[in-house]
C-alpha positions in Angstrom: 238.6 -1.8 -20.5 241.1 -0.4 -22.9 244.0 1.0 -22.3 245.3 4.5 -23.3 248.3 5.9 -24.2 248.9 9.7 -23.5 252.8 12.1 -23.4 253.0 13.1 -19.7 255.1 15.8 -19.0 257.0 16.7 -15.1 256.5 19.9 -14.2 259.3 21.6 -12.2 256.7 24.6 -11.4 254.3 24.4 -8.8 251.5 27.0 -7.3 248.8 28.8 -8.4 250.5 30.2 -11.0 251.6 27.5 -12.5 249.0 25.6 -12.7 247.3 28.6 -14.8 250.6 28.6 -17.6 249.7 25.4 -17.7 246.2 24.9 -18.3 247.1 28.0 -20.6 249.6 25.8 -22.5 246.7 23.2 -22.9 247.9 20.8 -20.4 246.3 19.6 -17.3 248.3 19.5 -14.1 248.5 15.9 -12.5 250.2 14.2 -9.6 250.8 10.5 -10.1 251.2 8.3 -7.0 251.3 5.2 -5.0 253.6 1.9 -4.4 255.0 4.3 -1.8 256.9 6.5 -4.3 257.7 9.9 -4.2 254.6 11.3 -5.6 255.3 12.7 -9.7 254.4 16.3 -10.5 253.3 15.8 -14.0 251.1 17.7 -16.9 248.4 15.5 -19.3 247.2 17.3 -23.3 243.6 18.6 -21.9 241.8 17.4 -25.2 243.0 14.0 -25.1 242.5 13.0 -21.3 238.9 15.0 -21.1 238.3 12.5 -24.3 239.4 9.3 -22.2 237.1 10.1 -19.4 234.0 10.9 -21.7 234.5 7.8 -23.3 235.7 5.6 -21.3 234.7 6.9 -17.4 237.6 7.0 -14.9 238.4 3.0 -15.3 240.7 3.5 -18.5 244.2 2.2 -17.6 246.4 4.9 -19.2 250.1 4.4 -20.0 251.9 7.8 -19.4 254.8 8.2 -21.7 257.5 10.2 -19.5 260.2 10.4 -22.2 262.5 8.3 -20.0 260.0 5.7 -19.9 256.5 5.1 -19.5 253.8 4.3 -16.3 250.3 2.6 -15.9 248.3 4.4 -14.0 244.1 4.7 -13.0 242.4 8.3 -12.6 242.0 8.9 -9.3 240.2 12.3 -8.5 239.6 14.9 -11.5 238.5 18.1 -10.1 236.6 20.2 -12.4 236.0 24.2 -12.1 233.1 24.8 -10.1 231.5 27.6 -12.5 233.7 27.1 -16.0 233.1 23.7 -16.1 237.1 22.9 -17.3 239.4 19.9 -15.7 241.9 21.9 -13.0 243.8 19.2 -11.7 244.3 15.2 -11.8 245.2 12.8 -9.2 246.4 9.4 -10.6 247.0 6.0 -8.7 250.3 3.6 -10.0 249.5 -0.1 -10.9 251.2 -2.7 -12.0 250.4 -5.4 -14.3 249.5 -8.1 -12.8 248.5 -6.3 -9.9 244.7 -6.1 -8.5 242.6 -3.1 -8.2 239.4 -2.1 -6.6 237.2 -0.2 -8.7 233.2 0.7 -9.1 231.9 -0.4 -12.4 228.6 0.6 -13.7 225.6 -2.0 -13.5 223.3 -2.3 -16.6 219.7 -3.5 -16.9 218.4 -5.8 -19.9 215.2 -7.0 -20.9 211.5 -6.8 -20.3 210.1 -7.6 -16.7 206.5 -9.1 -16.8 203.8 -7.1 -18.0 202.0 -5.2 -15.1 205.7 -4.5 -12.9 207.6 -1.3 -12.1 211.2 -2.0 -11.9 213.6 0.3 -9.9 217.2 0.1 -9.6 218.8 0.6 -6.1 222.5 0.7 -7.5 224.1 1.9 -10.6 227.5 0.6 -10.1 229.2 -2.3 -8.3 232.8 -2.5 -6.7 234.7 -5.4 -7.9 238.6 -6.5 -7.2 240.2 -6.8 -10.8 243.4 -7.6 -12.6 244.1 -3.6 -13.2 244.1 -4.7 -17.0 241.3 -6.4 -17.5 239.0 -3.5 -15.4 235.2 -4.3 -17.5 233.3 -1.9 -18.8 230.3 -3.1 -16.7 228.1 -5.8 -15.6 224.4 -6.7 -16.9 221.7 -7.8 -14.7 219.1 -9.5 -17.0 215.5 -8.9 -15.6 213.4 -11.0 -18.7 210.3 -11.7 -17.5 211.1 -10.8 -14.1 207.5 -11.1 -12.0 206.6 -9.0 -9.1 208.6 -9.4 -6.3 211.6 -10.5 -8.2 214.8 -8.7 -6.1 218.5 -9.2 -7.5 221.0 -9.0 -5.0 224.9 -7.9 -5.4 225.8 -11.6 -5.3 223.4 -12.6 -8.3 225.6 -10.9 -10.4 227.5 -12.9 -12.8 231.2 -11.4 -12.7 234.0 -11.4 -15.0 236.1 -14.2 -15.3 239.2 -13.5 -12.5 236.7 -10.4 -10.8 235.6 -10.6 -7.0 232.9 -8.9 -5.1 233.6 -6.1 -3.1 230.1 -4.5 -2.5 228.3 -6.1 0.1 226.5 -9.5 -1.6 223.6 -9.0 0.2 223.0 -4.9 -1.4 219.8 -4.6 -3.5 220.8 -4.0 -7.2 217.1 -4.3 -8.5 213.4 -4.6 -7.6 210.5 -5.2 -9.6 207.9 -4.2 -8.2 203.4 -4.1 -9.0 202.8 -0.9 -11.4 200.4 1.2 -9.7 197.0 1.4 -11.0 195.5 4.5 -12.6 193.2 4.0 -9.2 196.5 4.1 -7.5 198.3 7.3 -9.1 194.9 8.8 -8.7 194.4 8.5 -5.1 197.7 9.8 -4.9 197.1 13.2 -6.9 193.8 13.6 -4.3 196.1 13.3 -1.6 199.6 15.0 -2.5 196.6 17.9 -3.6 194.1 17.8 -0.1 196.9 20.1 1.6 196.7 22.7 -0.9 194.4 25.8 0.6 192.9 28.3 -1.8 193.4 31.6 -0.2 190.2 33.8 0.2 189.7 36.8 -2.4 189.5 39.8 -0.6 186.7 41.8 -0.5 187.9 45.0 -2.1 189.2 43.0 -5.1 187.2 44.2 -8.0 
């Protein structure tokens, strides 16, 4: 996962108000916390951190630049107006290097199964215990002429070198399962349509 570098500003203004000058100004208001610090009231450019989440999901390690210094820090929450669609606030989460992380990456399928197979995918992300600089972009699960019946579990997975399992091992990631025959899917439309009751025309209906 790459890291990001974005000019955080503290905000000394806090409220409603506030928070509207400065999503006015182009800025998003942010608190940045953890390690048991005071909690950091700050402000993030809206076009640049709505970029780093579109392209890179909430996993991007940014580096704040505060003037006086800089932070690392993970996105946390991002709460988005419920009608306008536009970022309102940010919560973000201190690291350190070195330090470890727990965070859901998202789970990709590859290959063809068999011939004959309907494949479903019970999970679309893992959790996983990384170095919070080396966060992956994601894990594959390789399902090349899987057969029916084939089920990969959590704990198939192969991991990132220095990354641990945090999901349960035993959590179904994938099935491949028999397609249905056009039997099947037929018998299926008969039934899903033998509760369906055409009402009567009434009598005075020309």
């Amino acid at each position: 996962m790459s890291e990001v570098r974005l000019a955080a500003e503290q905000r000394t203004e806090f409220g409603k108000g506030a928070a509207r000058r400065t999503r006015r100004a182009g800025r998003i208001p942010a608190v940045l916390y953890g390690h048991g610090s005071d909690p950091k009231h700050l402000s993030l450019p809206a076009i640049e951190f709505a970029r780093v989440v579109r392209e890179h999901g909430h996993n991007a390690v940014l580096t704040l630049d505060l003037g006086s210094g800089s932070e690392l820090a993970l996105t946390k929450t991002v709460t988005h107006h419920p009608l306008k669609n536009y970022i309102e606030h940010v919560d973000l989460l201190l690291v350190k290097r070195g330090e470890k992380v727990t965070v859901d990456v998202p789970v990709s399928v590859t290959g063809e199964a068999a011939s004959g197979t309907l494949v479903n995918q019970e999970l679309t992300t893992v959790q996983l215990e990384v170095e919070a600089l080396n966060i992956p972009d994601g894990v594959e699960v390789s399902i090349e002429d899987a057969a029916v019946g084939t089920q990969i579990l959590a704990g198939d997975i192969t991991l990132p070198k220095g990354a641990s399992l945090v999901t349960d091992a035993e959590a179904l990631v994938v099935a491949v399962n028999a397609a249905p025959t056009a039997e099947q899917m037929e018998a299926e439309i008969d039934t899903e349509g033998a509760g369906v009751v055409e009402e009567p025309k009434s009598d005075t209906e020309d």
